[in-house]
C-alpha positions, -999 to 999 in steps of 0.1 A, spaced: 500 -484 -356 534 -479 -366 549 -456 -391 584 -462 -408 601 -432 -425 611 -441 -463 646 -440 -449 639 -465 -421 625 -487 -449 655 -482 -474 678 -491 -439 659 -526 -433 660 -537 -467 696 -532 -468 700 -549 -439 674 -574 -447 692 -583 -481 719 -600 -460 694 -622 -442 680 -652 -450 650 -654 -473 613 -639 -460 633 -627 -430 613 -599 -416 619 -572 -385 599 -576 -351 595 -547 -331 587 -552 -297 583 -539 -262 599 -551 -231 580 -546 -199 549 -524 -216 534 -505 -197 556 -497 -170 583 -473 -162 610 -493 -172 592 -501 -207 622 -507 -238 615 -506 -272 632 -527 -297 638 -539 -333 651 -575 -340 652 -596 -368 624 -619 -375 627 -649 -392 602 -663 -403 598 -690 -387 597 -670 -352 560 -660 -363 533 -669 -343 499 -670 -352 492 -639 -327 517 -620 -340 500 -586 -361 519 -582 -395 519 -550 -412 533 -550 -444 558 -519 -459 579 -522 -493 599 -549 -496 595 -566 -456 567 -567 -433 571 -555 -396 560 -584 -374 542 -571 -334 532 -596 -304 499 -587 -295 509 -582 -258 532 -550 -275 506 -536 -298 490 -512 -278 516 -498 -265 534 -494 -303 497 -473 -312 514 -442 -328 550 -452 -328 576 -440 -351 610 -454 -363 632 -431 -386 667 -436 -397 690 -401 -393 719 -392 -407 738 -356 -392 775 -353 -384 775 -379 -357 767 -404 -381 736 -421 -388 715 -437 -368 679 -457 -363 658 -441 -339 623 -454 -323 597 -437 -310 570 -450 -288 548 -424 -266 527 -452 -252 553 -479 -248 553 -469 -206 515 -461 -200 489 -477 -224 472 -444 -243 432 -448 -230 405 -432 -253 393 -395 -252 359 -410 -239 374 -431 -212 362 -419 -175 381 -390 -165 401 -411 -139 416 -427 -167 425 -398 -187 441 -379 -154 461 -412 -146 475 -414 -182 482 -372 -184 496 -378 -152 521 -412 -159 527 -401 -194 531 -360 -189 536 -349 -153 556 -376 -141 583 -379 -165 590 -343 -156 585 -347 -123 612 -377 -125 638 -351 -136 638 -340 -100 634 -375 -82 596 -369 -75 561 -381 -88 528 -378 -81 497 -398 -78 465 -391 -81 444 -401 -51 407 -392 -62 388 -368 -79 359 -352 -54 325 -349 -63 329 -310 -66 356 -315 -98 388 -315 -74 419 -334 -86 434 -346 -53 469 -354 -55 499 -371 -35 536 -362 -42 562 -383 -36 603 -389 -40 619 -356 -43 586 -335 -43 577 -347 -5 594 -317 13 603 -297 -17 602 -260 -12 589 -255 -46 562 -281 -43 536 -248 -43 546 -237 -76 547 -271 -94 513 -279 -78 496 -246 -89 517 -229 -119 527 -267 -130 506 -291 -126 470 -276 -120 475 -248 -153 480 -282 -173 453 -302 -159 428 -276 -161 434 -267 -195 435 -304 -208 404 -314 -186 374 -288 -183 356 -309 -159 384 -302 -137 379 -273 -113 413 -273 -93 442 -299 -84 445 -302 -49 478 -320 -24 468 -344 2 508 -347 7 523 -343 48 553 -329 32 577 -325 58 616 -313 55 641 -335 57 666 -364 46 641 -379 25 634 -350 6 650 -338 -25 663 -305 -19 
């Protein structure tokens, strides 16, 4: 679920040392799932366990998860850095803002997640998004922009050299991404 770097693990037993005995680390994610989702490391003493909790045991501590924050921590990594700047513990969580869904889920499931967890957060960049509105019976993505890409001039290319190239090449059942967006220029656009 989680991997810790040997340094990350020589960093929390230091830290841990100063603690007070079987004191552990929780990480943890605030608002999972959506797109304000926060990932976190505390202390955990012990008792601050519940029975829910999922321990998984490294050298020396055990990293304690809340079961509401465990399937958004699947393939998470924390790693402690040191450069010029200093040093520093970093945590990452790809799924932390959109729960990962299996490679056999329907494809409406595996669009949606491409699309909250790849297009959008480029898409976001700009001020825009996209949703996905349905998939037709003939293979076509149908999409709506929104934000900053509603009246964009360049909503063409991100549509066709973006967005479709990706989809199609991650989804073969796809056979074109298409915009169901009134875009219209103005105030409320972007550009």
């Amino acid at each position: 679920m989680i991997h810790i770097s040997e340094s990350a693990q020589a960093h929390f037993r230091k830290l841990l040392d100063k603690q007070e005995p079987d004191t552990n680390i929780r990480v943890f994610v605030v608002n999972p799932g959506t797109p304000t989702a926060e990932c976190g490391v505390s202390y955990c003493p012990p008792d601050a366990v519940e029975n829910s909790d999922i321990c998984l045991e490294f050298d020396g501590f055990d990293a304690v998860v809340d079961k509401d924050s465990a399937p958004f921590l699947e393939e998470a990594e924390i790693d402690f850095v040191t450069d010029q700047m200093g040093s520093q513990l970093t945590l990452k969580a790809p799924n932390a803002k959109v729960r990962r869904v299996a490679d056999d889920a329907p494809l409406i499931e595996r669009v949606n997640y491409m699309i909250d967890s790849e297009i959008n957060p480029q898409l976001a960049n700009h001020g825009g998004k996209v949703v996905l509105i349905e998939i037709t019976p003939a293979g076509k993505a149908v999409l709506q922009f929104g934000g900053g890409c509603n009246g964009c001039s360049m909503v063409d290319v991100t549509l066709k050299e973006g967005i479709e190239k990706q989809m199609l090449a991650q989804f073969p059942e796809l056979t074109g991404v298409m915009d169901a967006t009134e875009h219209q220029a103005g105030e409320h656009s972007y550009y």
